[in-house]
Structure formats: structure tokens, C-alpha cells
MILOLUM-712525 format. One record per residue (C-alpha): residue number from 1; y negated, z, x negated. Coordinates in steps of 0.25 Angstrom, whole numbers. Each point is the difference from the previous one (the first is absolute). Layout:
! residues N
<r><nr>NUM</nr><Y>Y</Y><Z>Z</Z><X>X</X></r>
...
//
This chain:
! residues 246
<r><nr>1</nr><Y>-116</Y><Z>-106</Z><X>-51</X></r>
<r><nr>2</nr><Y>8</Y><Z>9</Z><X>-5</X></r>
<r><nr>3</nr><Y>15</Y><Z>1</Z><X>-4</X></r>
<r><nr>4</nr><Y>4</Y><Z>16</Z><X>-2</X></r>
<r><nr>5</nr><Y>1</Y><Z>0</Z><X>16</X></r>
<r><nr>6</nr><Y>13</Y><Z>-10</Z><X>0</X></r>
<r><nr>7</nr><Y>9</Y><Z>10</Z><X>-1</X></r>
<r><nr>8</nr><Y>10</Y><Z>-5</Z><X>8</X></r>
<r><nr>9</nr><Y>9</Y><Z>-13</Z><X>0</X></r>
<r><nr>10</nr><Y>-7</Y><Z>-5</Z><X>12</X></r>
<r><nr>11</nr><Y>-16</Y><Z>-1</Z><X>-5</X></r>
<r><nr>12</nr><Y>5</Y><Z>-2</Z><X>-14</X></r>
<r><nr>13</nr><Y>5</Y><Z>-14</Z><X>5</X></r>
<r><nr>14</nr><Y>-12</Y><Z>-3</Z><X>5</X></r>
<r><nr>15</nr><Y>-9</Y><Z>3</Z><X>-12</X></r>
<r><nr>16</nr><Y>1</Y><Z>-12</Z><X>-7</X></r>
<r><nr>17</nr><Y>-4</Y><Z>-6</Z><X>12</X></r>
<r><nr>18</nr><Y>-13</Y><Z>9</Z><X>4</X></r>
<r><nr>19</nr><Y>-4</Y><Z>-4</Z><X>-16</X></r>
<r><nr>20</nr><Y>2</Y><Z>-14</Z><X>-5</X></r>
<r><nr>21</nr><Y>1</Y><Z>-6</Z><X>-12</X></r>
<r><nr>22</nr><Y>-15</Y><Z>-1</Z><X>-5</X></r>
<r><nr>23</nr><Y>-11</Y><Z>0</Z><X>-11</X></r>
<r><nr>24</nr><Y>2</Y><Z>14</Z><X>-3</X></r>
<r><nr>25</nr><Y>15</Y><Z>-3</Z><X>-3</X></r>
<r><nr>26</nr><Y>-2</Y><Z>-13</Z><X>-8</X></r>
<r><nr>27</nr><Y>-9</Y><Z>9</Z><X>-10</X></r>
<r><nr>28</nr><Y>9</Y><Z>10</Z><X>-2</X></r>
<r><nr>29</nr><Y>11</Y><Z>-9</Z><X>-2</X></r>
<r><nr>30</nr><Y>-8</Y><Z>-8</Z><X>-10</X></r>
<r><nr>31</nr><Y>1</Y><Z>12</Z><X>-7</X></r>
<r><nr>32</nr><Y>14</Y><Z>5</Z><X>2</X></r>
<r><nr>33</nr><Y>5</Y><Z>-12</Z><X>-5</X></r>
<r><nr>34</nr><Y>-8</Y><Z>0</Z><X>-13</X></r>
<r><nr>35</nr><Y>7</Y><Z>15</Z><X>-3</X></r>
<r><nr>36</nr><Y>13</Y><Z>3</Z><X>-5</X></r>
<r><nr>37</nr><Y>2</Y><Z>12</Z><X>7</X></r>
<r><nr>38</nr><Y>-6</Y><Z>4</Z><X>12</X></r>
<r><nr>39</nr><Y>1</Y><Z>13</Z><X>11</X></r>
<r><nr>40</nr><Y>-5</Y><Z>-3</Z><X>12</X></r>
<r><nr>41</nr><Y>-7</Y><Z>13</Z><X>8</X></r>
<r><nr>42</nr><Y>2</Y><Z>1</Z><X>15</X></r>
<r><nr>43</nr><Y>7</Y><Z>-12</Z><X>1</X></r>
<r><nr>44</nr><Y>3</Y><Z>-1</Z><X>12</X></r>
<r><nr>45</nr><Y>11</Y><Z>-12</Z><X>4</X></r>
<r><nr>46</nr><Y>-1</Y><Z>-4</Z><X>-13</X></r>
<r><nr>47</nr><Y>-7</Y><Z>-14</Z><X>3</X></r>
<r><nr>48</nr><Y>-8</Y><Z>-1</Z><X>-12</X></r>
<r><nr>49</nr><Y>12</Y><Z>4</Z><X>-10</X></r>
<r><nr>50</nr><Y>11</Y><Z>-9</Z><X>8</X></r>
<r><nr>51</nr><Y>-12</Y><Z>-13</Z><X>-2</X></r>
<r><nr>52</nr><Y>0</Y><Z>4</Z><X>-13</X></r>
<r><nr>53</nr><Y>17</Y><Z>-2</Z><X>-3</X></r>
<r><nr>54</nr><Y>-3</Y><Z>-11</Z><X>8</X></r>
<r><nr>55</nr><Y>-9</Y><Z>-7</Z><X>-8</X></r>
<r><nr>56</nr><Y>7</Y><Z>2</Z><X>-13</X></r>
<r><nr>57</nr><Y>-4</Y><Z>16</Z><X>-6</X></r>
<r><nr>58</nr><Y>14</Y><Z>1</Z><X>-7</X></r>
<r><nr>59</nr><Y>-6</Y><Z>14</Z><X>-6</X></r>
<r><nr>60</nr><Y>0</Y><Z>15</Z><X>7</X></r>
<r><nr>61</nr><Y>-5</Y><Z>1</Z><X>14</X></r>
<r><nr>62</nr><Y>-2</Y><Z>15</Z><X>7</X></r>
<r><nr>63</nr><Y>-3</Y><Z>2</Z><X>13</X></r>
<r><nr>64</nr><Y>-2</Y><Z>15</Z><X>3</X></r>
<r><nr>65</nr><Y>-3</Y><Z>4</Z><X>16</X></r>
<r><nr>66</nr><Y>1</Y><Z>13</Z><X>8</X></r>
<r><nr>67</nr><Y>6</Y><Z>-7</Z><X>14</X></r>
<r><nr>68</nr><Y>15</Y><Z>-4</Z><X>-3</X></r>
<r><nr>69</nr><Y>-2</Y><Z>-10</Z><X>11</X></r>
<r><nr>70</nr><Y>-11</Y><Z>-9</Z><X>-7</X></r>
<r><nr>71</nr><Y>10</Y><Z>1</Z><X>-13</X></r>
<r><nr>72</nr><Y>11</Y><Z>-4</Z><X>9</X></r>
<r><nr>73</nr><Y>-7</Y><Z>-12</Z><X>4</X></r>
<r><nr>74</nr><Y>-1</Y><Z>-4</Z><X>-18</X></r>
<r><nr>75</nr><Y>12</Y><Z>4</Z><X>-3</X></r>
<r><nr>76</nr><Y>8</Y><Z>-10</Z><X>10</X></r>
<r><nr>77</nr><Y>-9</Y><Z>-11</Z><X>-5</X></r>
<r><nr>78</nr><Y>1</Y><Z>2</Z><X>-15</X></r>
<r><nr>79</nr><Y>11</Y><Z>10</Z><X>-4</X></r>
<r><nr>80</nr><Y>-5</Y><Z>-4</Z><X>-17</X></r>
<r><nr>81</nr><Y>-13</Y><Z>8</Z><X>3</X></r>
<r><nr>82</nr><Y>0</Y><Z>16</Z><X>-4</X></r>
<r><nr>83</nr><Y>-3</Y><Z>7</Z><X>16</X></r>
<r><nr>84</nr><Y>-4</Y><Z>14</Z><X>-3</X></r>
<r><nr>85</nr><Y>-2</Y><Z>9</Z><X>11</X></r>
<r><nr>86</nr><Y>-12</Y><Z>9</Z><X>-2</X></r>
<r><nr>87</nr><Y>-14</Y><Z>2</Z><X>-4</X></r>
<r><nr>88</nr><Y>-8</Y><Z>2</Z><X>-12</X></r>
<r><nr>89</nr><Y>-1</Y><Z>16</Z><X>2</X></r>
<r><nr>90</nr><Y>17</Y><Z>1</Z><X>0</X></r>
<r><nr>91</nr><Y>3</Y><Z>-11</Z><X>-10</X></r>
<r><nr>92</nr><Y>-3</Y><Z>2</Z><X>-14</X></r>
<r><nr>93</nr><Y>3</Y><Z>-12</Z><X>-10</X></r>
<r><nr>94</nr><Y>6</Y><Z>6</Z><X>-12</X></r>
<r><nr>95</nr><Y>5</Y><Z>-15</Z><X>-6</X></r>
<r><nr>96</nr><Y>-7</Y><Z>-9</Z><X>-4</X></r>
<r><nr>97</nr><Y>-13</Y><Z>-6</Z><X>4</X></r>
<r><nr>98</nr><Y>-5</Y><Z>-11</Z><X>10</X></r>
<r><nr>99</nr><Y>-8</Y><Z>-10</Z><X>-5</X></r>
<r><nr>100</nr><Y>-7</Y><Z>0</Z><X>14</X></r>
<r><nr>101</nr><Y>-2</Y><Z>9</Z><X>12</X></r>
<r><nr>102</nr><Y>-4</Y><Z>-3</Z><X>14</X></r>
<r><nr>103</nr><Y>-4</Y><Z>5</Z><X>12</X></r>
<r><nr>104</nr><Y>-3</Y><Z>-10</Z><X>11</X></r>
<r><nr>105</nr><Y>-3</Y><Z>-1</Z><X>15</X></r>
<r><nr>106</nr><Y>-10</Y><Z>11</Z><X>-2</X></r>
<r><nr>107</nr><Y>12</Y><Z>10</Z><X>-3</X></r>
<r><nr>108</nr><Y>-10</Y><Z>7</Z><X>-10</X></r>
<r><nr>109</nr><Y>-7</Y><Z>5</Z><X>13</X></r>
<r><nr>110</nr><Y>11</Y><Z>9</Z><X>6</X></r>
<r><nr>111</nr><Y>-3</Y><Z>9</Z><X>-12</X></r>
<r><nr>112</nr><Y>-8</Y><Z>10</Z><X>8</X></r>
<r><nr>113</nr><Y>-3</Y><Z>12</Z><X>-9</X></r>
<r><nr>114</nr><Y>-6</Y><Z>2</Z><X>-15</X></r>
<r><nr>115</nr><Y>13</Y><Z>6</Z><X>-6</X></r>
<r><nr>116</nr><Y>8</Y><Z>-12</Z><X>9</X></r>
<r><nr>117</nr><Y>-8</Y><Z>-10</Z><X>-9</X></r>
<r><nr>118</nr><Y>0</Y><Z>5</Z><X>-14</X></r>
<r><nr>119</nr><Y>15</Y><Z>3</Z><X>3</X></r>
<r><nr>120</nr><Y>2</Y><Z>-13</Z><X>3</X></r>
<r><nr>121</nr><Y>-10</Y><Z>-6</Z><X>-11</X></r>
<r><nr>122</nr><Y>6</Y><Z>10</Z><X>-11</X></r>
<r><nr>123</nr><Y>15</Y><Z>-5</Z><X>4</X></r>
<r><nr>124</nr><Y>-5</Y><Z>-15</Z><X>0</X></r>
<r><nr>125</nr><Y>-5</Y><Z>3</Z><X>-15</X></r>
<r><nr>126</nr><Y>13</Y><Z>4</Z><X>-3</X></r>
<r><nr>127</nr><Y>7</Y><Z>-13</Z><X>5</X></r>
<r><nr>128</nr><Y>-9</Y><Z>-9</Z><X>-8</X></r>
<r><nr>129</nr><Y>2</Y><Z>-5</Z><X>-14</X></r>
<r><nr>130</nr><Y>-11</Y><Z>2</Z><X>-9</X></r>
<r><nr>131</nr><Y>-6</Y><Z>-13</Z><X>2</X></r>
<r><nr>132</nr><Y>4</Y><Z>-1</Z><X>15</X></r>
<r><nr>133</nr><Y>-8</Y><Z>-3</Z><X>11</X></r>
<r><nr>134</nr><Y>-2</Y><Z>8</Z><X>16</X></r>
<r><nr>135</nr><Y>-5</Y><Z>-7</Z><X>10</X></r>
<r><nr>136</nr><Y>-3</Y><Z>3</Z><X>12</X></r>
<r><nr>137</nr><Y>-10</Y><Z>-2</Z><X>14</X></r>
<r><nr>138</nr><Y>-7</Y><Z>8</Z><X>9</X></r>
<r><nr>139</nr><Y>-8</Y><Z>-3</Z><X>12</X></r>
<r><nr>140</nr><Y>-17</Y><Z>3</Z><X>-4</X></r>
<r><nr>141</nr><Y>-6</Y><Z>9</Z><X>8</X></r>
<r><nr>142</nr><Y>-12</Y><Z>-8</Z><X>0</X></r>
<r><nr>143</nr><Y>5</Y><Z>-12</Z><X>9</X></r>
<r><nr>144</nr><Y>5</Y><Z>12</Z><X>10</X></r>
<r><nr>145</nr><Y>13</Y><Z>-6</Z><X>3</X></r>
<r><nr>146</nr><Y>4</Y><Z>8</Z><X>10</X></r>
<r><nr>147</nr><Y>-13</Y><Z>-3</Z><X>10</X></r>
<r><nr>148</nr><Y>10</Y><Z>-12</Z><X>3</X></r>
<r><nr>149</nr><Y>13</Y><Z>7</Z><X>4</X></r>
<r><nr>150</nr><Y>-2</Y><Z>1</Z><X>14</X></r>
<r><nr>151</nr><Y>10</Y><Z>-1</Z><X>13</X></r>
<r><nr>152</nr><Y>-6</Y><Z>-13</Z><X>2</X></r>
<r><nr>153</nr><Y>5</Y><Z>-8</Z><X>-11</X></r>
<r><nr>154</nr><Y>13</Y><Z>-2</Z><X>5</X></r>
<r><nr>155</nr><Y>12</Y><Z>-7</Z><X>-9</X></r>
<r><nr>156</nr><Y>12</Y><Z>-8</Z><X>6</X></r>
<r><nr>157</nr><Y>12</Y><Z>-3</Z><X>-8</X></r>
<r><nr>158</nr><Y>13</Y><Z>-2</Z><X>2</X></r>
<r><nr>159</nr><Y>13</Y><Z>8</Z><X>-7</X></r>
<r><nr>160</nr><Y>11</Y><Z>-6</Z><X>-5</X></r>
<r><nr>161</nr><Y>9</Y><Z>1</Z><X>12</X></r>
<r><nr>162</nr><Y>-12</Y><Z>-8</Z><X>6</X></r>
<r><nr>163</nr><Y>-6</Y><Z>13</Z><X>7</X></r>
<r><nr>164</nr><Y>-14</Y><Z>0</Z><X>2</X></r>
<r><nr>165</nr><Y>-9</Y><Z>12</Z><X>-5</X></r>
<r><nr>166</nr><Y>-13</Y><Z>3</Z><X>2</X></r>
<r><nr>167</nr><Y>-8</Y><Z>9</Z><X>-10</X></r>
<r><nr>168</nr><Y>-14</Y><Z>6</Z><X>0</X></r>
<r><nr>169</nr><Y>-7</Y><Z>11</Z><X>-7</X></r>
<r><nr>170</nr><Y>-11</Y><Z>10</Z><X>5</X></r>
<r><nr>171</nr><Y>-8</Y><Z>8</Z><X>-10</X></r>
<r><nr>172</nr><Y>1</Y><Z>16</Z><X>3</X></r>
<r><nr>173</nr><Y>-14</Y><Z>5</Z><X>1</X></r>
<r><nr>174</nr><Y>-10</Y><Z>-3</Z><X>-12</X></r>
<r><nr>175</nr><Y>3</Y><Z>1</Z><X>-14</X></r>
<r><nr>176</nr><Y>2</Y><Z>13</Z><X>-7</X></r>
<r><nr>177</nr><Y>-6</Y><Z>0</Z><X>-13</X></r>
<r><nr>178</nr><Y>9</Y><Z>-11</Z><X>-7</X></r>
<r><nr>179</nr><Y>10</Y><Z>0</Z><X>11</X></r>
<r><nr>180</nr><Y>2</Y><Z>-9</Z><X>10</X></r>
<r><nr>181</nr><Y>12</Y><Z>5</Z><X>11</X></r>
<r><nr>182</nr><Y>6</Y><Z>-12</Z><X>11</X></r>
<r><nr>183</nr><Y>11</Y><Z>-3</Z><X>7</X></r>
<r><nr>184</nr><Y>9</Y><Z>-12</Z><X>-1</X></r>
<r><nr>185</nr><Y>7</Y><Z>-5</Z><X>14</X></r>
<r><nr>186</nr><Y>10</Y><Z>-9</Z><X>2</X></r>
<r><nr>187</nr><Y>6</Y><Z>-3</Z><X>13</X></r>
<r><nr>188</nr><Y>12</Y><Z>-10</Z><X>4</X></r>
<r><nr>189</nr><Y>13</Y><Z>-1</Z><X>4</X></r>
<r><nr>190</nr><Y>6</Y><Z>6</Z><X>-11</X></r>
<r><nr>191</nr><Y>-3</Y><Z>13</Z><X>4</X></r>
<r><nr>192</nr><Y>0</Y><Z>8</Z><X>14</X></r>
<r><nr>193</nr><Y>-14</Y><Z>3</Z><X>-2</X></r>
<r><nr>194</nr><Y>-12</Y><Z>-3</Z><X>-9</X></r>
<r><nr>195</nr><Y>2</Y><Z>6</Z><X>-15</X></r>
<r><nr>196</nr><Y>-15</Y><Z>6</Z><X>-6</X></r>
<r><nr>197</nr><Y>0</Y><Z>4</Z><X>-12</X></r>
<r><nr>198</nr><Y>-11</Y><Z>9</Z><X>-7</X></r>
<r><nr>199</nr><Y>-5</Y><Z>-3</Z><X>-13</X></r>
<r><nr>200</nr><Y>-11</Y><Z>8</Z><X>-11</X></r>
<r><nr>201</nr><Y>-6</Y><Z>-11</Z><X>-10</X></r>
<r><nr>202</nr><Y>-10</Y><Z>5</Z><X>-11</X></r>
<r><nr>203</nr><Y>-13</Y><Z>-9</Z><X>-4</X></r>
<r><nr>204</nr><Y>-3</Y><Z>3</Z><X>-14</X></r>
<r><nr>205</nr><Y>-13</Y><Z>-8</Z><X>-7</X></r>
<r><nr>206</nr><Y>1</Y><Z>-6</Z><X>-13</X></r>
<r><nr>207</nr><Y>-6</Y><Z>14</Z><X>-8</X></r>
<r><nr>208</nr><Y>10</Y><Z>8</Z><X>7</X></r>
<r><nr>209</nr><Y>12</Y><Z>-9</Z><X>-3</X></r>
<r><nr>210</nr><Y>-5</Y><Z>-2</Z><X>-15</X></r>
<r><nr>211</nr><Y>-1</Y><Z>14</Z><X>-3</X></r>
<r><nr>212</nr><Y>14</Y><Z>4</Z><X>5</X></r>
<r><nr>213</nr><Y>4</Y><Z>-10</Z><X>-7</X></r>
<r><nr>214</nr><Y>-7</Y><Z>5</Z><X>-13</X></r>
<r><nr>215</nr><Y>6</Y><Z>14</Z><X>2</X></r>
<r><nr>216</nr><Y>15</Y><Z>-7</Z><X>0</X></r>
<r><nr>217</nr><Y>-3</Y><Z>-7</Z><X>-14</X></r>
<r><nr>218</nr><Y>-2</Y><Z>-15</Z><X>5</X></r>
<r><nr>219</nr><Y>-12</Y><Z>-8</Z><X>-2</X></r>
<r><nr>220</nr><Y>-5</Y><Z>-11</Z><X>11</X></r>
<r><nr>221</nr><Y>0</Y><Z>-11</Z><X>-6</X></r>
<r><nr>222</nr><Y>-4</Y><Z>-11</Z><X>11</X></r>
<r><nr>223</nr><Y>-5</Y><Z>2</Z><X>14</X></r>
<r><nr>224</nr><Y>0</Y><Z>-10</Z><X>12</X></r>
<r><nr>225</nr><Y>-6</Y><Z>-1</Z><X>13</X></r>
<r><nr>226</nr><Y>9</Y><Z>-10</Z><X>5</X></r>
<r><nr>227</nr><Y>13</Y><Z>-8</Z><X>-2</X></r>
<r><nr>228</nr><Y>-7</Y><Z>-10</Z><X>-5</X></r>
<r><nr>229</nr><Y>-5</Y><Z>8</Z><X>-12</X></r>
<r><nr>230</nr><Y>-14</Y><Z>1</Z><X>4</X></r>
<r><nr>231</nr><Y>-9</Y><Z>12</Z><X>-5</X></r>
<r><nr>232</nr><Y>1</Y><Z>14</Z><X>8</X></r>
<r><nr>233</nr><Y>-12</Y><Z>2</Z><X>7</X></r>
<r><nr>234</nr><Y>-4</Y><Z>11</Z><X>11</X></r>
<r><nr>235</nr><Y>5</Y><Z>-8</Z><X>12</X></r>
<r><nr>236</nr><Y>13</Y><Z>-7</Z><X>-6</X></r>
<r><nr>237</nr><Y>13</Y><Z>1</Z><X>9</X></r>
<r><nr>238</nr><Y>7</Y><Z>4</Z><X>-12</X></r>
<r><nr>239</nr><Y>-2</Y><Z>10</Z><X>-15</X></r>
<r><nr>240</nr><Y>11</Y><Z>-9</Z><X>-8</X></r>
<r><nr>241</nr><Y>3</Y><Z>9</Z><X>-12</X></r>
<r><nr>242</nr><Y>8</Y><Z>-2</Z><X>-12</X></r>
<r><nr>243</nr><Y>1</Y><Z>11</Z><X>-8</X></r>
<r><nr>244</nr><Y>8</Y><Z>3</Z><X>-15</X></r>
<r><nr>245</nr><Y>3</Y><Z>12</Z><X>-8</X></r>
<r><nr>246</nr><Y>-14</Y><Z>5</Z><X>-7</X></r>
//
């Protein structure tokens, strides 16, 4: 659900596994490969940027990502690609711009506090080009996500030594104002006992998001509700922005 809690080489491995391939990466990819240059926020193994090389993107690809162990797991893949480690409150761009920014697999949402935010927006603005593009998802509070994170919801998979892992997530308490706090649990062989690991996300609706967006200097300039590009509505899974310098 989250990746900032694969810290370690262990759960790192797995990530890929816990989150396949899926709509959400075919739309970001159809953009990374339509961009010259493109930085790649929280990002994780690297799986969209590696796909990318993949496919033929012969231009600049950055990942940035605070947990060495996710970069580990890009960098053995696809040495071409820039791995930064870091996030967007310690890494200023001073060279030049990205034509696109991301932020996928709901990253946008471990930004907790106002300053966290227009910090992170301000720093965004200053890696775009002037005609760049940001992109990212968050979960809509509306479709109340997280009433569906409950122990009973059980995933099974398999690592790559063939290790079976189970994985659930329990919801601490009710939501507190925006913020949603859970756990994740992952129990199997590879460790002694079962590893939980505690997590804060934070809901912002679509006139929350746009006005921190308009206090960074970028402008929305489409909105979806789904992968599929459908309108945002009150109850979509999904608040789809892409946003430019104003």
C-alpha cells in the first residue's frame, strides 16, 4: 500500500510483489515515455523507470527514494538510470529541468503536515521545465479507502527464494481529521517473528489539493477519477492530477 515502510533488503524484495504491474503504472508510463526527461518521486524499486529503459526511453530517467533498499533493488536492474537517495525536502534541483515529474503508488500521501507539502510542491516546481508537467495520485477521501483495510483481508505470496509471506493491514482507531494511521504485518519464514509496520497516510480533497498547488505556482490542468481517465467525482478511488507551472 505503501512503500516508505521497505526499509530493509528483506521487504524491499517483496514490494514488487505485494504491487503488480497495473493500470496505474500503464498511465504513467504512457507518459514517461512521451517525456525527454523525467524524475520519478518516491520511487520505490524503480519498476515504472526500469519498464521505461525497457521499452526504448533513451533520455534522462531519475528515480529519487528515501529507503536505500528499494534504490538497491533499481539499481541492480538498470545501472543507466540516475538513483538518488533522498526526498524532496533535502534534494534541491539546481540543473536543469524535468520535463515530467511523478509521484505514484499514492507516495503524495505520506506528506503529512502543511509545510511537508508546500515544501515538497515548492521543490517540485523547481525541477520542472517551464512547460513541464507533475503528475501525481492520491486516494479520495470520499470512497473511504481505508474502511477496507481490515486483518481479514489476508495476502499470500511467495518471495524470491520461494518463501511464503502473509500480509494484512488493521486501521488504528478512526480517522483523525485527514489522517488515516494502520499497520502493515507480514509474517513467514523470512523472519523469526511477524514484522508490523506502522504507517500515517493523509486524505486531502480536491480544493485542498488545488489550493496547495496554487500557493506552489502550478496550475491543475487535468483531473481524473480513474485510470481509465474518467471524470472525478465525490466517491472515485482516485484524484488524478496533472498539474504545470501557472
Amino acid at each position: 500500500m505503501v512503500d516508505h515502510s521497505f526499509a530493509d533488503l528483506e521487504l524491499a524484495a517483496l514490494y514488487d510483489t505485494l504491487n503488480p504491474w497495473g493500470p496505474g503504472d500503464d498511465f504513467y508510463l504512457g507518459l514517461v515515455m512521451s517525456a525527454d526527461s523525467v524524475l520519478d518521486v518516491g520511487c520505490g524499486t524503480g519498476r515504472l523507470l526500469r519498464q521505461a529503459r525497457d521499452t526504448g526511453h533513451g533520455g534522462r530517467l531519475a528515480g529519487l527514494d528515501p529507503a536505500a533498499a528499494m534504490l538497491v533493488q533499481g539499481r541492480r536492474a538498470e545501472p543507466s538510470v540516475e538513483w538518488i537517495l533522498g526526498d524532496l525536502r533535502t534534494r534541491l534541483w539546481d540543473g536543469p529541468g524535468f520535463d515530467l515529474v511523478v509521484m505514484t503508488g499514492h507516495a503524495f500521501q505520506v506528506l503529512l503536515g502543511d509545510e511537508e507539502v508546500r515544501t515538497a510542491l515548492a521543490a517540485v516546481r523547481r525541477a520542472l521545465t517551464p512547460t513541464g508537467r507533475f503528475v501525481f495520485e492520491t486516494r479520495n477521501p470520499g470512497a473511504r479507502a481505508w474502511e477496507r483495510w481490515t486483518p481479514d483481508r489476508v495476502y499470500d505470496v511467495t518471495d524470491a527464494d520461494g518463501r511464503a509471506v502473509r500480509v494484512w493491514h488493521e486501521v488504528e482507531g478512526a480517522p483523525a481529521g485527514e489522517r488515516v494511521t494502520f499497520t502493515e504485518t507480514y509474517d513467514g519464514s523470512p523472519w523469526p517473528e511477524p514484522r508490523v509496520c506502522r504507517a500515517t497516510l493523509r486524505f486531502l480533497g480536491p480544493e485542498s489539493l488545488a489550493g496547495f498547488l496554487a500557493d506552489a505556482g502550478l496550475r491543475i490542468t487535468e483531473q481524473y477519477g480513474d485510470w481509465s481517465r474518467g471524470p472525478l467525482t465525490s466517491t472515485s478511488p482516485e484524484i488524478i492530477t496533472v498539474a504545470q507551472p501557472a
